[in-house]
C-alpha positions, 0 to 999 in steps of 0.5 A: 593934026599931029607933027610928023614922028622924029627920026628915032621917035620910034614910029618912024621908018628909019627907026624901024629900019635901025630896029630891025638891022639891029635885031639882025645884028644881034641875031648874026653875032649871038649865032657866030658866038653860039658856035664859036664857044661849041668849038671850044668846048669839043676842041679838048674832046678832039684832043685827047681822044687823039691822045688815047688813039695814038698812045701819047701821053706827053701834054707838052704839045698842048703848050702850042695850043694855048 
C-alpha cells in the first residue's frame, strides 16, 4: 500500500485547491490588465478627438496628464 500524497505532491486536494485558486488568480489579473492596457490606448483617441471637436490646439493640458 502506497503512502498517502503530500500536501503539494500534486495529487492531494489541497494542492488541487492551490492550483485552481491560482488559475483563477491569474485568470482576474490577466483580465483586469487586459482592460487596464485598452483604456490606455483609447485614452489619446478620446483626447484628441476632444481637441478636434472643440478647436484646441494647445497640448499644454496634456502635461496634467502625464
Amino acid at each position: 500500500m502506497a503512502p498517502p500524497p503530500g500536501l503539494y505532491s500534486g495529487s492531494s486536494t489541497l494542492a488541487l485547491v492551490a492550483r485552481a485558486s491560482a488559475f483563477g488568480l491569474g485568470l482576474i489579473y490577466g483580465n483586469v490588465k487586459l482592460k487596464a492596457l485598452k483604456v490606455l490606448l483609447y485614452l489619446p483617441r478620446i483626447i484628441f478627438r476632444e481637441m478636434r471637436e472643440s478647436g484646441t490646439h494647445d497640448l499644454l493640458f496634456l502635461d496634467v496628464l502625464i
